[in-house]
C-alpha positions as CSV (number, residue, x, y, z in Angstrom):
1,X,6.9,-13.1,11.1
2,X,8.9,-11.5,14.1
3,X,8.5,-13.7,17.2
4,X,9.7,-12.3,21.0
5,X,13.5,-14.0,20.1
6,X,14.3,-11.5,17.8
7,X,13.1,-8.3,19.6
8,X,14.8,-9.4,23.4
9,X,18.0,-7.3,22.7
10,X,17.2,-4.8,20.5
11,X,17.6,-1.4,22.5
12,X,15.5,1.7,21.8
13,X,15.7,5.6,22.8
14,X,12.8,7.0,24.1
15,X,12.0,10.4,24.0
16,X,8.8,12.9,25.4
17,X,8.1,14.1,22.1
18,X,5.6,13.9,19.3
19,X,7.3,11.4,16.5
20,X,8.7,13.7,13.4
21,X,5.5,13.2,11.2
22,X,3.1,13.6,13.6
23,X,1.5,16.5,11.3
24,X,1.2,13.2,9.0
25,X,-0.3,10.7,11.5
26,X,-3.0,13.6,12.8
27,X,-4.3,13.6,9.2
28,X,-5.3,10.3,9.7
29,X,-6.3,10.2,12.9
30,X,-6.7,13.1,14.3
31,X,-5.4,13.9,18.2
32,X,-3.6,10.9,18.4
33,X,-0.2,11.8,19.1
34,X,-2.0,14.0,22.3
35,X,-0.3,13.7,25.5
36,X,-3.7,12.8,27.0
37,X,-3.7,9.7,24.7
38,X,-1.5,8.1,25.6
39,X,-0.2,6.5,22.8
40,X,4.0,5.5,21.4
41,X,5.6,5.9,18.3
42,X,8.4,4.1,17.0
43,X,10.8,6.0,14.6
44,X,14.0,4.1,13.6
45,X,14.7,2.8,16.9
46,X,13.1,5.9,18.8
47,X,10.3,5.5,20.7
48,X,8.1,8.7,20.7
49,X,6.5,8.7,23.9
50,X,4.3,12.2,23.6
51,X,1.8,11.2,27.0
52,X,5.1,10.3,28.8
53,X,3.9,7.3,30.2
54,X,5.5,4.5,32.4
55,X,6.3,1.8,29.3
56,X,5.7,-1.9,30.1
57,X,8.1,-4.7,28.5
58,X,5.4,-5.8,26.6
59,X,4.8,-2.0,24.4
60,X,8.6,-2.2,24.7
61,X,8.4,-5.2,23.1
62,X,5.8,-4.1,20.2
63,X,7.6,-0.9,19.8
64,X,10.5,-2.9,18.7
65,X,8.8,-5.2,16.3
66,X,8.0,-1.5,14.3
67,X,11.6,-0.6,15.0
68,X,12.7,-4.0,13.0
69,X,9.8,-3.6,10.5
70,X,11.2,0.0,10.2
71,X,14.6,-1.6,9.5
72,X,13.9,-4.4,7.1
73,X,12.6,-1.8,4.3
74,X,14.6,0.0,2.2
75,X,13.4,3.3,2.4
76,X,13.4,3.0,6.2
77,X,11.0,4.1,8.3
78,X,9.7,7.0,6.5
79,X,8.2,4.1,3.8
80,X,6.9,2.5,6.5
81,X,4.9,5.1,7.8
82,X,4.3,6.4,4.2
83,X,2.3,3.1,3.7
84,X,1.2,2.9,7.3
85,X,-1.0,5.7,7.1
86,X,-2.2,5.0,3.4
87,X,-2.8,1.4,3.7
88,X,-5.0,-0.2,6.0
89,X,-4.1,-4.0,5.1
90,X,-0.3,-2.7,5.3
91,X,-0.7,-1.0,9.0
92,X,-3.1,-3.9,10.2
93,X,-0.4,-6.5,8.9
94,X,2.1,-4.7,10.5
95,X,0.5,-4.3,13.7
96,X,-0.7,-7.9,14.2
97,X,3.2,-9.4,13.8
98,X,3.1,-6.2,16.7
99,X,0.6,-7.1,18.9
100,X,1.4,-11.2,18.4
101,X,5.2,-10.2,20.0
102,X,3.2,-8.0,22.8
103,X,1.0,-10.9,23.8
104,X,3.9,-13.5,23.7
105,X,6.2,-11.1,26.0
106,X,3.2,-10.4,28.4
107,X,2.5,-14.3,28.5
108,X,5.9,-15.4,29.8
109,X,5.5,-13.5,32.8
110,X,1.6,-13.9,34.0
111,X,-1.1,-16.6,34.1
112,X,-3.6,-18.1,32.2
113,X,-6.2,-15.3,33.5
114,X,-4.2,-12.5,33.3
115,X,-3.6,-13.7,29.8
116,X,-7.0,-13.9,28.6
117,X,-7.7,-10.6,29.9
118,X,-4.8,-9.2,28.2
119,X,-5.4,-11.0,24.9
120,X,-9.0,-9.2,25.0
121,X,-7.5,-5.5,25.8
122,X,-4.6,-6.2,23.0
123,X,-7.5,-7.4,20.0
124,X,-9.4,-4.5,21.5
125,X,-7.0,-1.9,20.5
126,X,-5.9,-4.0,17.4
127,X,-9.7,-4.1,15.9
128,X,-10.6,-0.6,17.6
129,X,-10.5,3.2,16.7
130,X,-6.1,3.4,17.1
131,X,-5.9,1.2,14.4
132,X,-8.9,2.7,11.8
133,X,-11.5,0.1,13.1
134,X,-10.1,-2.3,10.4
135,X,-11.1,-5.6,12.2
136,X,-13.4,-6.8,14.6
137,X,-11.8,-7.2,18.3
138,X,-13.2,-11.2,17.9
139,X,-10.9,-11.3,14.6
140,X,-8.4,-9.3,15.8
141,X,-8.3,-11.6,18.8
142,X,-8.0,-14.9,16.5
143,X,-5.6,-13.6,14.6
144,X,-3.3,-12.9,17.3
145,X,-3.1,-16.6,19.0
146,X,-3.4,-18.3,15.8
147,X,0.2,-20.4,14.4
148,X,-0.1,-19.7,11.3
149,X,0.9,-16.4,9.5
150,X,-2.0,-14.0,8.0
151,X,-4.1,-16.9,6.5
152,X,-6.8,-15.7,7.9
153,X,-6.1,-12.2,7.5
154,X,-5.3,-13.0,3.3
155,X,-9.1,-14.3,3.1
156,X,-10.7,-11.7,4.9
157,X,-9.0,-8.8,2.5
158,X,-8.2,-11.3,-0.3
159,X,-5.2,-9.9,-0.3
160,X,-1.7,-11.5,-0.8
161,X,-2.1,-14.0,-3.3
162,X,1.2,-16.1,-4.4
163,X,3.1,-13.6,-6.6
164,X,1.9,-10.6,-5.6
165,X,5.0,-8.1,-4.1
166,X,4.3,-5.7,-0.6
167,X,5.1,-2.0,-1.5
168,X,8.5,-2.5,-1.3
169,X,9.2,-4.7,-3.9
170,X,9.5,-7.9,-1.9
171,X,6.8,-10.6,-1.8
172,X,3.6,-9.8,-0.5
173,X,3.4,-9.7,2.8
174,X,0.4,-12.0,4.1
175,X,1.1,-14.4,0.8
């Protein structure tokens, strides 16, 4: 699991621009790459930012976790996004090692209120319509602050067992 450490120097591009399979991403869910929504894409180590908004360290910070996903895989990020948007315990494992680096980088640098106002918006997005509705924001929420890796999230798709692989070979992702 990717933890703030190993996203603090990685450098990313951004561009105002719709990422190159957006035609892909709007089957899926459609409008979403939209100026008006508001919403980044990371491409290699691009950020597509379509709504041209003002990025905060802590999207900087998720963006990068994708960027580093992206580059762990061997069929780089076009794999990624090829299971992305066909697999919703893929995308929703992928986001929460995301949004867990995006809460730890906005925690650093606010309090204990801010925080838990923050950790509500973040599982709000991660359990909401951006995502596929795959989780509840309460789970979504746990799942984020809790220490260990996926557990929780292998029960609730009984998914990962020891021995299975992820779909790029390599062992399974929440085992």
């Amino acid at each position: 699991m990717l933890k703030l450490d190993n996203v603090r120097n990685h450098e990313m591009k951004v561009v105002k621009d719709v990422p190159p399979n957006a035609v892909d991403i709007e089957k899926i869910f459609p409008g979403v790459t939209a100026p008006e929504r508001k919403v980044l894409f990371a491409w290699g180590n691009i950020i597509y930012n379509p709504g041209d908004i003002s990025i905060p360290a802590q999207l900087l910070a998720h963006e990068a976790v994708h960027s580093l996903q992206h580059a762990k895989r061997a069929d780089g990020p076009d794999g990624w996004w090829y299971w992305y948007l066909k697999d919703p315990v893929f995308r929703i494992s992928q986001e929460l090692e995301a949004h867990r680096v995006e809460f730890e980088e906005f925690s650093e640098h606010n309090n204990r209120n801010f925080r838990k106002g923050y950790l509500k918006d973040c599982a709000k997005r991660l359990g909401g319509p951006l995502y596929g509705n795959i989780i509840t924001w309460q789970f979504a929420k746990k799942l984020i602050t809790m220490e260990e890796d996926c557990v929780e999230l292998r029960k609730a798709f009984r998914f990962g067992t020891k021995g299975e692989t992820d779909h790029d070979g390599a062992p399974g992702l929440l085992s």
